[in-house]
OpenMM code with the backbone's topology and positions (N, CA, C; nanometers):
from openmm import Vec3, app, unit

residues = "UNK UNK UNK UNK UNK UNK UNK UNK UNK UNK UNK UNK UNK UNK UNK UNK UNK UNK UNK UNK UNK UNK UNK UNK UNK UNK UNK UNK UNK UNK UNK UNK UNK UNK UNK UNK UNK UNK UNK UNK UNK UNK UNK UNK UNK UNK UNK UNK UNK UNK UNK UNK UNK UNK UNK UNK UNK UNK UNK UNK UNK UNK UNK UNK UNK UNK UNK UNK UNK UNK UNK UNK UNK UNK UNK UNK UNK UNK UNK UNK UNK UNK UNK UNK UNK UNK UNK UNK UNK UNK UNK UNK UNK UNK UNK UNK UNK UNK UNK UNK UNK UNK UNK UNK UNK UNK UNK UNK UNK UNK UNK UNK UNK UNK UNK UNK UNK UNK UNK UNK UNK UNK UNK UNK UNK UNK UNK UNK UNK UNK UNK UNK UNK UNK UNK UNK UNK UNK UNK UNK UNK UNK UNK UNK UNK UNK UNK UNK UNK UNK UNK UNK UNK UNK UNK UNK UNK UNK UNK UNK UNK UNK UNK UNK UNK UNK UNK UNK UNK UNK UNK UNK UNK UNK UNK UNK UNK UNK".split()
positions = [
    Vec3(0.0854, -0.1181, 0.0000),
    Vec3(0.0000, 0.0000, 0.0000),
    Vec3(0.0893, 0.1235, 0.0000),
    Vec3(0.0397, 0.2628, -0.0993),
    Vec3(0.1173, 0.3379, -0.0853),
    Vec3(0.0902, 0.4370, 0.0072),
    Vec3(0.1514, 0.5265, 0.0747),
    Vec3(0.1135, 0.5798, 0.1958),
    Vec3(0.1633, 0.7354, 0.1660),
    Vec3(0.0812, 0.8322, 0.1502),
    Vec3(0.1072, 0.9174, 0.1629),
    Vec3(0.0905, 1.0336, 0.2841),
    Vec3(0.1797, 1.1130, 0.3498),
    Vec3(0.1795, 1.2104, 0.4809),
    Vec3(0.1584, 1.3343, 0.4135),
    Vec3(0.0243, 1.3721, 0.4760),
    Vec3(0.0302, 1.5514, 0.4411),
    Vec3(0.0576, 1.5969, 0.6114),
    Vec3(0.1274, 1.6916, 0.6243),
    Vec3(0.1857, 1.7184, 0.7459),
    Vec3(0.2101, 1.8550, 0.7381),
    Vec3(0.1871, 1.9195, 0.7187),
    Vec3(0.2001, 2.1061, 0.7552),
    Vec3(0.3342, 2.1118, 0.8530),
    Vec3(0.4215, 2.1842, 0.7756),
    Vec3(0.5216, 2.2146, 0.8948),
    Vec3(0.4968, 2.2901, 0.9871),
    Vec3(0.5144, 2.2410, 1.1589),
    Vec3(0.4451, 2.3038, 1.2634),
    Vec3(0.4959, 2.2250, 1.3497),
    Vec3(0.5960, 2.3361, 1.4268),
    Vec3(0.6596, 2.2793, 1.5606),
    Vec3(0.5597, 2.1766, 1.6794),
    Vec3(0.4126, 2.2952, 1.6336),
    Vec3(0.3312, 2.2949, 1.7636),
    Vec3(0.3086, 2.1271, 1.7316),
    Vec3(0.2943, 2.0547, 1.6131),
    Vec3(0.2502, 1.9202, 1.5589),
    Vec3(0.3450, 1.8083, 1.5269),
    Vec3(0.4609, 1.8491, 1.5739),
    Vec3(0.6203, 1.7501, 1.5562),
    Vec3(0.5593, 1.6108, 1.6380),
    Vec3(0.4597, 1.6236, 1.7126),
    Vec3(0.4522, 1.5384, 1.8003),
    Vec3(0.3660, 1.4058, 1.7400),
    Vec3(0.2698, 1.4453, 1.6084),
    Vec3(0.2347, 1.3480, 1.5242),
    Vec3(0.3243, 1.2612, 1.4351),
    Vec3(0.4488, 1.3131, 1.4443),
    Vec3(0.5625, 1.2057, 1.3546),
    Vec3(0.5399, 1.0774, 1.3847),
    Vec3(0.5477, 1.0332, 1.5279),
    Vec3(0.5187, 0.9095, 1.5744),
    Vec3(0.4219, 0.8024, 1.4881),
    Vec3(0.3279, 0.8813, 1.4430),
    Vec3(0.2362, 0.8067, 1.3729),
    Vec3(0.3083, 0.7396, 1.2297),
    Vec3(0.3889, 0.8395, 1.2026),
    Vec3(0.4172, 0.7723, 1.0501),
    Vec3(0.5893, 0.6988, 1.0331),
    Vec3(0.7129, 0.7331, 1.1891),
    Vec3(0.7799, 0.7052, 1.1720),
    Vec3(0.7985, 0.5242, 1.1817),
    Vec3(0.6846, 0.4480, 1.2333),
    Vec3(0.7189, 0.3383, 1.2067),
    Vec3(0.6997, 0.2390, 1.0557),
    Vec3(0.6452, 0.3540, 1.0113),
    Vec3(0.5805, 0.3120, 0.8359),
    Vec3(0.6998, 0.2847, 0.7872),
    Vec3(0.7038, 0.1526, 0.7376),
    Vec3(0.7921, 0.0980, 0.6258),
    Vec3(0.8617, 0.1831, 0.5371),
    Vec3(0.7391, 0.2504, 0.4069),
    Vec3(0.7689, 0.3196, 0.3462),
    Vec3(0.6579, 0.4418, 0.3215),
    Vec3(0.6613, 0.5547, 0.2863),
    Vec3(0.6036, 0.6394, 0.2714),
    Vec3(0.6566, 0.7740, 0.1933),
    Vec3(0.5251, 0.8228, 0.1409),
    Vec3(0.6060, 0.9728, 0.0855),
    Vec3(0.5456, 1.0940, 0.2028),
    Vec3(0.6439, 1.1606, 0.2571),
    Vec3(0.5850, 1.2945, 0.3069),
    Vec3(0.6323, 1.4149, 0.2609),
    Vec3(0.4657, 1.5014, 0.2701),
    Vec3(0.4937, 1.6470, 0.1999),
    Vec3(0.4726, 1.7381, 0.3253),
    Vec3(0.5190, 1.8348, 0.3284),
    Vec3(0.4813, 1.9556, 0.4511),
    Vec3(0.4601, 2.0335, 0.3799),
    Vec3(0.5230, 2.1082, 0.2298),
    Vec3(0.4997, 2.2114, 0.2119),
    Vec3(0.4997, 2.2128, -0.0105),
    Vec3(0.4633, 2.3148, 0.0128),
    Vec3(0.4022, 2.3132, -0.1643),
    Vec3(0.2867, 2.3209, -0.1872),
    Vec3(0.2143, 2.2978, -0.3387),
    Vec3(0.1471, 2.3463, -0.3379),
    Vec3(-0.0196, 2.2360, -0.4002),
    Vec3(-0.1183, 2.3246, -0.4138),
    Vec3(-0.2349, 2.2011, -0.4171),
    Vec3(-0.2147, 2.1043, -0.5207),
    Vec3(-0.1767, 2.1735, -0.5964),
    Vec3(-0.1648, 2.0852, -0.7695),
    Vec3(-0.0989, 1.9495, -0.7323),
    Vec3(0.0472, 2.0402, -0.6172),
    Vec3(0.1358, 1.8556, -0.6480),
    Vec3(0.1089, 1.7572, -0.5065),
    Vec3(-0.0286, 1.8281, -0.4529),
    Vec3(-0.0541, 1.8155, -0.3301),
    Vec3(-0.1729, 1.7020, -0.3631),
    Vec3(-0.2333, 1.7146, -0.4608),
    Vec3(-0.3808, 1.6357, -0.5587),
    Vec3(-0.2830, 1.5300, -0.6664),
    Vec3(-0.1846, 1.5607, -0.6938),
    Vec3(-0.1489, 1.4451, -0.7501),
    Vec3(-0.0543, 1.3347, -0.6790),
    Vec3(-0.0526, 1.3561, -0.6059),
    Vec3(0.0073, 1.3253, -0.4706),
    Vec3(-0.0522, 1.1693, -0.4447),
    Vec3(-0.2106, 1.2759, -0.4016),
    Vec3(-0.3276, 1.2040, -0.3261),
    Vec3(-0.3721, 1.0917, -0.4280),
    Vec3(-0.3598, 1.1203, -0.5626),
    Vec3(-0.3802, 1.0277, -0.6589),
    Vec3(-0.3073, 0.9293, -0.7020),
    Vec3(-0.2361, 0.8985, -0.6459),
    Vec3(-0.1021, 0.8522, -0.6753),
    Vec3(-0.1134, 0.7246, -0.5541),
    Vec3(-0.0881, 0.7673, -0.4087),
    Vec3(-0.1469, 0.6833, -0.3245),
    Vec3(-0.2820, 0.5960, -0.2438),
    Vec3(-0.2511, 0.5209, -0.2238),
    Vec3(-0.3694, 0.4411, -0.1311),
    Vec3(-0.4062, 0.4371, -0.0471),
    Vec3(-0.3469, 0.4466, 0.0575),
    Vec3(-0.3948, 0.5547, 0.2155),
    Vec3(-0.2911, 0.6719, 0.2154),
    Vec3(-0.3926, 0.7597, 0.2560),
    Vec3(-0.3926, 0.9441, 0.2865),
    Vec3(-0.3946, 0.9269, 0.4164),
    Vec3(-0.2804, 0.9794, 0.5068),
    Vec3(-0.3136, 1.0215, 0.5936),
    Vec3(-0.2296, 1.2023, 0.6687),
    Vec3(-0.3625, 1.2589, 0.6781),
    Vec3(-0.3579, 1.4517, 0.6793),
    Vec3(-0.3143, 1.4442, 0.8557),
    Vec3(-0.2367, 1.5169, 0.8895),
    Vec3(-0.2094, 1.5383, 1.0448),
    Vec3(-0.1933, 1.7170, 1.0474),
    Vec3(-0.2425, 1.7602, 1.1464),
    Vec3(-0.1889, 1.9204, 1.2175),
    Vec3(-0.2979, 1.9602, 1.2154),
    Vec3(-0.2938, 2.1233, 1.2308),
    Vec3(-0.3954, 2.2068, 1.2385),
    Vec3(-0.5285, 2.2042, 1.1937),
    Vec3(-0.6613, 2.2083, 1.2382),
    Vec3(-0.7442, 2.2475, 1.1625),
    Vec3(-0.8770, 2.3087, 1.1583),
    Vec3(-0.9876, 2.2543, 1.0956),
    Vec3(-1.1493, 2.3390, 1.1318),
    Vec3(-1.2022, 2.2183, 1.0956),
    Vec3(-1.3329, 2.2559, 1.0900),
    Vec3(-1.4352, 2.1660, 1.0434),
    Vec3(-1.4488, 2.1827, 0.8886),
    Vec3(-1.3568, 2.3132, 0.8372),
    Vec3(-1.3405, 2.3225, 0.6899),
    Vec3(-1.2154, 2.2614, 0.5932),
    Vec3(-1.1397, 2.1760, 0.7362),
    Vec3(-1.0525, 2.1374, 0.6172),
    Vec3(-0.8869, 2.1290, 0.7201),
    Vec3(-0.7965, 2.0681, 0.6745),
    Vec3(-0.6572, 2.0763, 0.7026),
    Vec3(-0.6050, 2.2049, 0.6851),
    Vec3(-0.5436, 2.3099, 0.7634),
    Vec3(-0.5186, 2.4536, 0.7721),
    Vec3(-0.3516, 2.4223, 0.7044),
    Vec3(-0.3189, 2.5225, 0.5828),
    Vec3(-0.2105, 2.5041, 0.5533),
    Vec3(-0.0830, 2.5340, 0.7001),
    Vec3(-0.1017, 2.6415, 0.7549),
    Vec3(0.0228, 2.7108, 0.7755),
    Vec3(0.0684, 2.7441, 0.7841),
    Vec3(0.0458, 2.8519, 0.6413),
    Vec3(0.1866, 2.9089, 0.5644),
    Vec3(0.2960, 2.7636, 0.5276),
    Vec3(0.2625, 2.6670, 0.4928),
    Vec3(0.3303, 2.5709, 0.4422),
    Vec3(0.3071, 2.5261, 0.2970),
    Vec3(0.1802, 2.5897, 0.2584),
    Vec3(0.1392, 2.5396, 0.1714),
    Vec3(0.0698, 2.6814, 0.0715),
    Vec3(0.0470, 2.6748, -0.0362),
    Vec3(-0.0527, 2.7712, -0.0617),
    Vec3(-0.2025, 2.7852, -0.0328),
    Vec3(-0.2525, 2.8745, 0.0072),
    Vec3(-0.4403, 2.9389, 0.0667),
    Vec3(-0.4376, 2.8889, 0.1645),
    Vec3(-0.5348, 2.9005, 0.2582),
    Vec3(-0.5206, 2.8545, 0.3590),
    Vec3(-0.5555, 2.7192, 0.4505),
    Vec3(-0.5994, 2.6704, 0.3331),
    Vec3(-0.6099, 2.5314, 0.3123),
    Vec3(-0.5514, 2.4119, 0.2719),
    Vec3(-0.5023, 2.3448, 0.2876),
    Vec3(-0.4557, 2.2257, 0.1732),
    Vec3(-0.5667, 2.1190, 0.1614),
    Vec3(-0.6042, 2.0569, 0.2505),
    Vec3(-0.7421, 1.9869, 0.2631),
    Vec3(-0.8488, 2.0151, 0.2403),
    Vec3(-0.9183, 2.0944, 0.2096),
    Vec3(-1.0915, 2.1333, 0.1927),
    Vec3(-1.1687, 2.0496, 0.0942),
    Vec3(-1.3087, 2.1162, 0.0841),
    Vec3(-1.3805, 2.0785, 0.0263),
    Vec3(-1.3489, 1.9922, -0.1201),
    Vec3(-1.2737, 2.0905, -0.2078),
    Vec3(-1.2054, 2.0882, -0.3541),
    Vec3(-1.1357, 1.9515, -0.3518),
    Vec3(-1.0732, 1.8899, -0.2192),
    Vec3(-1.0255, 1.7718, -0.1975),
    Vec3(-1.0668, 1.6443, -0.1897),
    Vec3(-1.2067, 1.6630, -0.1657),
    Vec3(-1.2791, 1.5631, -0.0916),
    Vec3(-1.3579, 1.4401, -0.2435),
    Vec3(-1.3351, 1.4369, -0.3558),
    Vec3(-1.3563, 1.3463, -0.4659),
    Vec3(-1.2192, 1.2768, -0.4866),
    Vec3(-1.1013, 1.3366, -0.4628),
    Vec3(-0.9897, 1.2684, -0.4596),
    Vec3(-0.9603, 1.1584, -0.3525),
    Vec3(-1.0869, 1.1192, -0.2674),
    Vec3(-1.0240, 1.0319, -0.1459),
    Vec3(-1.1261, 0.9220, -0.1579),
    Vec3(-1.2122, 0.8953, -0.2867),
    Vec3(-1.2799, 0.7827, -0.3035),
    Vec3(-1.1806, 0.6829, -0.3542),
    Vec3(-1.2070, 0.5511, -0.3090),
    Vec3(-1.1117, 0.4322, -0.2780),
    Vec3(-0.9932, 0.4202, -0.2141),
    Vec3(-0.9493, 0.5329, -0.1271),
    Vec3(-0.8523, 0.5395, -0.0544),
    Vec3(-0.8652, 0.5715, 0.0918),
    Vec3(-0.7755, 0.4855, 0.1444),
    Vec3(-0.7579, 0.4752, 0.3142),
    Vec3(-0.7184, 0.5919, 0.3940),
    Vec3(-0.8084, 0.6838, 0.4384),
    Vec3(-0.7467, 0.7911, 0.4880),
    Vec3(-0.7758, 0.8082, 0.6171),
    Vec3(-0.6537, 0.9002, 0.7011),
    Vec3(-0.6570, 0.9281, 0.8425),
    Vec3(-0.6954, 1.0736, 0.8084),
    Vec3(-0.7363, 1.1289, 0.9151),
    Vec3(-0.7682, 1.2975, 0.9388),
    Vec3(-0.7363, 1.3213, 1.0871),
    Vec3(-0.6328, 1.3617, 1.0970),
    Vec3(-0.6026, 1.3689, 1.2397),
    Vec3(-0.6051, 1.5660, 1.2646),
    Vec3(-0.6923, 1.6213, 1.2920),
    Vec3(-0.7118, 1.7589, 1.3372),
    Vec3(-0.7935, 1.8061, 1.3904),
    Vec3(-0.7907, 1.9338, 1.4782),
    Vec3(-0.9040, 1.9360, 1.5566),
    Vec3(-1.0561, 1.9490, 1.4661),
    Vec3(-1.1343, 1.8795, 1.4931),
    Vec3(-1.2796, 1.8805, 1.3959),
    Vec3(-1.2241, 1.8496, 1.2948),
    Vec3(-1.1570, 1.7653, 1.2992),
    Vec3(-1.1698, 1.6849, 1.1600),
    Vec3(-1.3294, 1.6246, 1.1153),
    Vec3(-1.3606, 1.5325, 1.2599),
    Vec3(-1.4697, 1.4928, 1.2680),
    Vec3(-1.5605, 1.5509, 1.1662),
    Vec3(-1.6228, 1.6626, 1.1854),
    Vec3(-1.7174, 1.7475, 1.1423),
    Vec3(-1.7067, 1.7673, 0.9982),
    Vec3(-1.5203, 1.7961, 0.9257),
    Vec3(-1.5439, 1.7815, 0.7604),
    Vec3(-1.5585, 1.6302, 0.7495),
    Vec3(-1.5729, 1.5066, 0.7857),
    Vec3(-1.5543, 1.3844, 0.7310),
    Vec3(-1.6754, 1.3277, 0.7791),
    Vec3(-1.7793, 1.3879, 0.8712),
    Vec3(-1.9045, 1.3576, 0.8422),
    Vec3(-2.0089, 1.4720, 0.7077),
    Vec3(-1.9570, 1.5611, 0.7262),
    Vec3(-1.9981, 1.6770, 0.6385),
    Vec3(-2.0311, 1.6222, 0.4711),
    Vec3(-1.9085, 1.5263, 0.4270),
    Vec3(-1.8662, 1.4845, 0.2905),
    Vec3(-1.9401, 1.3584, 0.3558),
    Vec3(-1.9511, 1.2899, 0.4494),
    Vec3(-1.9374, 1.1101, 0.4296),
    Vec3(-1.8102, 1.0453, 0.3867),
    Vec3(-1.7203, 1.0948, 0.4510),
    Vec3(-1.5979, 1.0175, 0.4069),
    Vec3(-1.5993, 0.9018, 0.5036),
    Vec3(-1.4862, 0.8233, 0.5010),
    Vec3(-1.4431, 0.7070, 0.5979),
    Vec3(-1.3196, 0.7095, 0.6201),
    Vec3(-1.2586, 0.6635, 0.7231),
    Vec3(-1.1650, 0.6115, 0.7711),
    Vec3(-1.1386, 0.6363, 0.9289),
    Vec3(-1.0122, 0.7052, 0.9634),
    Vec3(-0.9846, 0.6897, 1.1137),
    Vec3(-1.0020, 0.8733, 1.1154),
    Vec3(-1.0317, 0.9434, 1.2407),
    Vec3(-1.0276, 1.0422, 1.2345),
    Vec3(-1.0499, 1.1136, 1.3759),
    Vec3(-1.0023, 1.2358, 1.3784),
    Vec3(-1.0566, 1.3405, 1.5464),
    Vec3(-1.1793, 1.4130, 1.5267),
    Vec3(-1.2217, 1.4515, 1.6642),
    Vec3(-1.3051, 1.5508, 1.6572),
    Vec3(-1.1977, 1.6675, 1.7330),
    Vec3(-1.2398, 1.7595, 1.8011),
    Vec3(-1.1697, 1.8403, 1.8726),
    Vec3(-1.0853, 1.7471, 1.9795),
    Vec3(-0.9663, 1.7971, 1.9055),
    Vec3(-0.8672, 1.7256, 2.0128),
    Vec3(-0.7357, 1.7855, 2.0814),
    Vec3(-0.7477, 1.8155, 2.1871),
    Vec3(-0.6481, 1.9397, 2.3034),
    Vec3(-0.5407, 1.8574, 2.2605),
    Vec3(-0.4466, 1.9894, 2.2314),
    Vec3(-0.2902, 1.9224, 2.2139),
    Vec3(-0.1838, 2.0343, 2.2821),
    Vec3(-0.2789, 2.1526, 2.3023),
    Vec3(-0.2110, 2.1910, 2.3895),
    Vec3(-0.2668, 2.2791, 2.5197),
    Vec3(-0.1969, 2.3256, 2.6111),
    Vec3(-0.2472, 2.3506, 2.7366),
    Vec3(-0.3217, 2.5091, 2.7014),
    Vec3(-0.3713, 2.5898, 2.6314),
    Vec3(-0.4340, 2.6513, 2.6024),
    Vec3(-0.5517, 2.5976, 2.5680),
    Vec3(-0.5811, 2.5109, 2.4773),
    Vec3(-0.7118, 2.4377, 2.4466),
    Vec3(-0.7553, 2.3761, 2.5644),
    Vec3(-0.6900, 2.3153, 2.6408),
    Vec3(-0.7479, 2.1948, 2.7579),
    Vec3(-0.8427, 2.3491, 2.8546),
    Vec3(-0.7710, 2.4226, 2.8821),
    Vec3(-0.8346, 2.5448, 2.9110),
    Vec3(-0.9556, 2.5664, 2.8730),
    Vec3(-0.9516, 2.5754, 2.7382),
    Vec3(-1.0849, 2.6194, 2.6489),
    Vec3(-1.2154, 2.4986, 2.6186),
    Vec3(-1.1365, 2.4219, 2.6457),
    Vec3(-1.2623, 2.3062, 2.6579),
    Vec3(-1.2856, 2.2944, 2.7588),
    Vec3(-1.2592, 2.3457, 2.8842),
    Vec3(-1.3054, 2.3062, 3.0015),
    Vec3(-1.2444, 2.2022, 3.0971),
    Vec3(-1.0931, 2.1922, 3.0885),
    Vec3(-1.0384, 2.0903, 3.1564),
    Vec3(-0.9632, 2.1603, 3.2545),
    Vec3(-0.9759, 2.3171, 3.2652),
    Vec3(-0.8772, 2.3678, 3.3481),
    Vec3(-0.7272, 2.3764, 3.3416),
    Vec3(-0.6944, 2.4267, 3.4206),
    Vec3(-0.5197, 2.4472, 3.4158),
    Vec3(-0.4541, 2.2844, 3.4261),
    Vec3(-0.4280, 2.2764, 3.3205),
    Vec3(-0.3687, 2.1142, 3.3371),
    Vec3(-0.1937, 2.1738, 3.3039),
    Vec3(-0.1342, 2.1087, 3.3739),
    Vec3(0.0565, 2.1017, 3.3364),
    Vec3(0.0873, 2.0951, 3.1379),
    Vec3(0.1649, 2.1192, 3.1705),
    Vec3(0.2225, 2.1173, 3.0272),
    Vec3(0.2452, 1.9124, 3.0368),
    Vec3(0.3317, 1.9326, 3.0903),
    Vec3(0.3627, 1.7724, 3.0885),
    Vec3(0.2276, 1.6527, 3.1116),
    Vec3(0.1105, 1.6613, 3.1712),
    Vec3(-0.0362, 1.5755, 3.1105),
    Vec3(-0.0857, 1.6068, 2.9673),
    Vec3(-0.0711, 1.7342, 2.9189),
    Vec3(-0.0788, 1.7201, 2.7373),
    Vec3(0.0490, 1.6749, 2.6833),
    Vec3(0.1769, 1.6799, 2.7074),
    Vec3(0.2649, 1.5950, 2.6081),
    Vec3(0.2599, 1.4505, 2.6300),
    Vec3(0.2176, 1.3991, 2.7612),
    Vec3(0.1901, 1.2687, 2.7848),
    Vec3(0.0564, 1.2154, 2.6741),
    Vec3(-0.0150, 1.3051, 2.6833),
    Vec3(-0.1154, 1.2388, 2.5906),
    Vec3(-0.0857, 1.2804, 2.4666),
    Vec3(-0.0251, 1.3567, 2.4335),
    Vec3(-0.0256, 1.3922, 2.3006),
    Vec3(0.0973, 1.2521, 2.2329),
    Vec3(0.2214, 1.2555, 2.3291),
    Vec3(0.3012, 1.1427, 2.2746),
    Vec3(0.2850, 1.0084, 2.2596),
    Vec3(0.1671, 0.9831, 2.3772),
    Vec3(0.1170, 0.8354, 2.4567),
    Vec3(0.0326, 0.7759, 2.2604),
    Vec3(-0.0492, 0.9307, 2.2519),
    Vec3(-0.1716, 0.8820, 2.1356),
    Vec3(-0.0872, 0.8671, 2.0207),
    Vec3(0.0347, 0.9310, 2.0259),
    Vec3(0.0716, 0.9261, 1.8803),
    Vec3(0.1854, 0.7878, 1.8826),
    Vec3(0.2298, 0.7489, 1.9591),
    Vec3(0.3011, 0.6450, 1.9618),
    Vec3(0.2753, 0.5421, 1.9287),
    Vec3(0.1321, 0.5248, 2.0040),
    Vec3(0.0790, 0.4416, 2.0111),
    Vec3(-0.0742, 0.4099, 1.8802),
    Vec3(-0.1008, 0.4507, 1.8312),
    Vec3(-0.1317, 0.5089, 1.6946),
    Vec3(-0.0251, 0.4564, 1.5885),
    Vec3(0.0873, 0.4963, 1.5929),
    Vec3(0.1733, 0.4842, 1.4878),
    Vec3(0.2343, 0.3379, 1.5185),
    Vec3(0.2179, 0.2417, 1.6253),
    Vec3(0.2142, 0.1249, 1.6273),
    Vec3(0.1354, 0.0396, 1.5733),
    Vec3(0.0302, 0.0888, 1.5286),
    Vec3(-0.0400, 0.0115, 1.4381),
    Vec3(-0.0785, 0.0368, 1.3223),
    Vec3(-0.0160, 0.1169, 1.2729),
    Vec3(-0.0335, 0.2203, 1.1342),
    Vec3(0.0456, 0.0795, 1.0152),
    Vec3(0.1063, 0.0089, 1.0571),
    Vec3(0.1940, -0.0812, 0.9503),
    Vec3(0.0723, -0.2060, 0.8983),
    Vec3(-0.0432, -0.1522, 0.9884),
    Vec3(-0.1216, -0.3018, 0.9205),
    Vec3(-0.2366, -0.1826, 0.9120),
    Vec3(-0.3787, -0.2463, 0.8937),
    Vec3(-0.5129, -0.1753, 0.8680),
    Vec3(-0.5182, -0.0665, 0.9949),
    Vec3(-0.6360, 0.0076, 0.9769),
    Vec3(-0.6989, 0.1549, 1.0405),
    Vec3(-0.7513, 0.0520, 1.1018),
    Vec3(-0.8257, -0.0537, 1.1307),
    Vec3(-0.9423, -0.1082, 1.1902),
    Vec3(-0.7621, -0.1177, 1.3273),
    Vec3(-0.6959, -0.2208, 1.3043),
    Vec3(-0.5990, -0.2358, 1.4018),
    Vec3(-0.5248, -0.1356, 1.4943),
    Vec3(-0.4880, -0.0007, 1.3671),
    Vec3(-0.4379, 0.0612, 1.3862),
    Vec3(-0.4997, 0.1431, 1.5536),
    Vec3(-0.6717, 0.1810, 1.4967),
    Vec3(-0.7474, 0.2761, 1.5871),
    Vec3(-0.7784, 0.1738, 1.7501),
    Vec3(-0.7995, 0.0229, 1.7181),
    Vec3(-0.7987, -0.0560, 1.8155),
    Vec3(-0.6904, -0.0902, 1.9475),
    Vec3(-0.5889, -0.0454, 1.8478),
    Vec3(-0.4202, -0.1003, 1.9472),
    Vec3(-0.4473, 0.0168, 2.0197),
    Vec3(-0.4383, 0.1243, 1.9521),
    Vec3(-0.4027, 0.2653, 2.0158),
    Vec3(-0.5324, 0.2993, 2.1277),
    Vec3(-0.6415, 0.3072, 2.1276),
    Vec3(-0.7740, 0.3396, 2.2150),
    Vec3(-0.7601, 0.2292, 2.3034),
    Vec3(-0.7159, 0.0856, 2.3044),
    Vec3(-0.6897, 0.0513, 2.4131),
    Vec3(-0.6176, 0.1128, 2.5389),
    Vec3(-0.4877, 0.1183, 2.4728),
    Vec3(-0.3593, 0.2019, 2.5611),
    Vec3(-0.4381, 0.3065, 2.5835),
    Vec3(-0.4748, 0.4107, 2.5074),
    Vec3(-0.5152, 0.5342, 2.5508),
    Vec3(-0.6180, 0.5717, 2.6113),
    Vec3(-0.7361, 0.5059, 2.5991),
    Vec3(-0.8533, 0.4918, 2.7582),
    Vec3(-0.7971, 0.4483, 2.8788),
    Vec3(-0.6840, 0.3300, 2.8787),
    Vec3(-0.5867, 0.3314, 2.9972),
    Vec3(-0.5352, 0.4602, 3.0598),
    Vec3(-0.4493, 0.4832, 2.9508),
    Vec3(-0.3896, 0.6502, 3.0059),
    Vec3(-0.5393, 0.7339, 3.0664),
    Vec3(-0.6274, 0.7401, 2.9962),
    Vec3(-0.7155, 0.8392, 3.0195),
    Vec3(-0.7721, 0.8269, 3.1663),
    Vec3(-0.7162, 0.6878, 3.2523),
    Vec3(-0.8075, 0.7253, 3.3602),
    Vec3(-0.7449, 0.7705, 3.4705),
    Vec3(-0.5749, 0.8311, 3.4315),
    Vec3(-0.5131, 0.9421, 3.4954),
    Vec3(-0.4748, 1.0530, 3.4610),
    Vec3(-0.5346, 1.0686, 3.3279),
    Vec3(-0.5001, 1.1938, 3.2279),
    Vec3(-0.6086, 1.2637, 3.1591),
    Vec3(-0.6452, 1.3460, 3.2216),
    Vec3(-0.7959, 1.4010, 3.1686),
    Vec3(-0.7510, 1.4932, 2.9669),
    Vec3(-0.6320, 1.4949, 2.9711),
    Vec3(-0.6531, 1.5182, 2.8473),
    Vec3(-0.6453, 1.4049, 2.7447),
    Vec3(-0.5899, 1.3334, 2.7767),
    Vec3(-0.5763, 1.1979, 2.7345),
    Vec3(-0.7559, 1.1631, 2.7398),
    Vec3(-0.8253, 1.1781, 2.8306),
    Vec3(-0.9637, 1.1378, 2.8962),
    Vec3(-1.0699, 1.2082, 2.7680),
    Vec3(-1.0500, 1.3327, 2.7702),
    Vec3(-1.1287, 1.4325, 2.6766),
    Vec3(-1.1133, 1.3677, 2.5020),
    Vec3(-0.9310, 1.3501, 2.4930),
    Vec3(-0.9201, 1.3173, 2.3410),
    Vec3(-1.0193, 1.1706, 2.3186),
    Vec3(-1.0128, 1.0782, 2.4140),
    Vec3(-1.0317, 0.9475, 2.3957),
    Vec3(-1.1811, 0.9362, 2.3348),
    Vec3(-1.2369, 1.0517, 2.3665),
    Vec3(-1.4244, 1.0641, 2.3295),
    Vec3(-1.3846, 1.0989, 2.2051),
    Vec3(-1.3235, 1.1460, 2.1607),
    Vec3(-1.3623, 1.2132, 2.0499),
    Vec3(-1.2347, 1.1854, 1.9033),
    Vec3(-1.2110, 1.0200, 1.9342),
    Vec3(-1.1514, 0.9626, 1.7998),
    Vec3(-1.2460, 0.8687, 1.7688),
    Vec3(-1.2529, 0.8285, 1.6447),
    Vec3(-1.3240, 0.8104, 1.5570),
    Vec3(-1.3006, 0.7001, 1.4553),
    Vec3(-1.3858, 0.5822, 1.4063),
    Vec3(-1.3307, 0.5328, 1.3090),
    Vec3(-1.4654, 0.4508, 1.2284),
    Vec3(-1.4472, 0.5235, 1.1014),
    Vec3(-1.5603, 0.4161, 1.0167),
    Vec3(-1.5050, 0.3919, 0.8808),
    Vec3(-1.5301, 0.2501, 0.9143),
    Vec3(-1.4789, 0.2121, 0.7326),
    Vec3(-1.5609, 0.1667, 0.6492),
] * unit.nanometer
topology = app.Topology()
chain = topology.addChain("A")
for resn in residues:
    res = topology.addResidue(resn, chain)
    for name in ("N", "CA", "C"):
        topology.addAtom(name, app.Element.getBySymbol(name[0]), res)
């Protein structure tokens, strides 16, 4: 299977590498532009989008050109292909279209958001625990199917979650339909 990484360069999101550094093989893009960004997507068999975002789409950046790389304009290019959407409200564009695969809804990655959702002043160090715990563990099962992949990882990570309320908050709100 060919595997393609859209990844926005973004310090704040270094922490999703995990997911793709145990992949065999793969192509990753951070930056450029839609054209070679769509032939990209055409080219491979699972898509999987990580970093910033809305309910409108993967937020370039400044990595990419507009302020999008993911949106709407994207969403006919991902019939017959295996895709992840890992961003906050991803959820919301991938029920919006009816897409499938593995995906977030709003998901705190950092101690400003845990704030804003209502989790209070949490440490810096309970969001890198969950942020590294999910992506580690995620990217441990990324070498076989999404069905395995989302199973290995939500085990471990409802574990974590019942001493890590951000870990606790993300765990509601991953997602998987194939």
């Amino acid at each position: 299977m060919k595997t393609l990484i859209i990844h926005p360069s973004d310090r704040s999101t270094d922490f999703l590498r995990s997911i793709y550094w145990y992949l065999p093989e793969y192509t990753l893009i951070q930056c450029g532009t839609r054209k070679e960004v769509n032939r990209l997507i055409k080219e491979h068999d699972r898509i999987i989008m990580l970093g910033h975002g809305t309910p409108y789409g993967l937020l370039s950046v400044g990595s990419f050109e507009g302020s999008f790389i993911i949106d709407y304009d994207t969403v006919p290019l991902f019939e017959d292909k295996e895709c992840v959407f890992i961003w906050c409200n991803a959820d919301r564009f991938v029920n919006a279209y009816d897409l499938k695969g593995l995906y977030s809804g709003m998901f705190v990655s950092e101690v400003g958001e845990a704030m804003m959702m209502g989790l209070g002043v949490v440490p810096q160090r309970t969001v890198d625990q969950s942020n590294n715990s999910f992506a580690e563990w995620l990217g441990q099962g990324m070498s076989r199917d999404l069905y395995h992949a989302y199973h290995r990882c939500m085990y471990r990570y409802e574990e974590l979650a019942k001493r890590n309320p951000v870990a606790a908050y993300n765990a509601d709100r991953l997602y998987i339909t194939l």
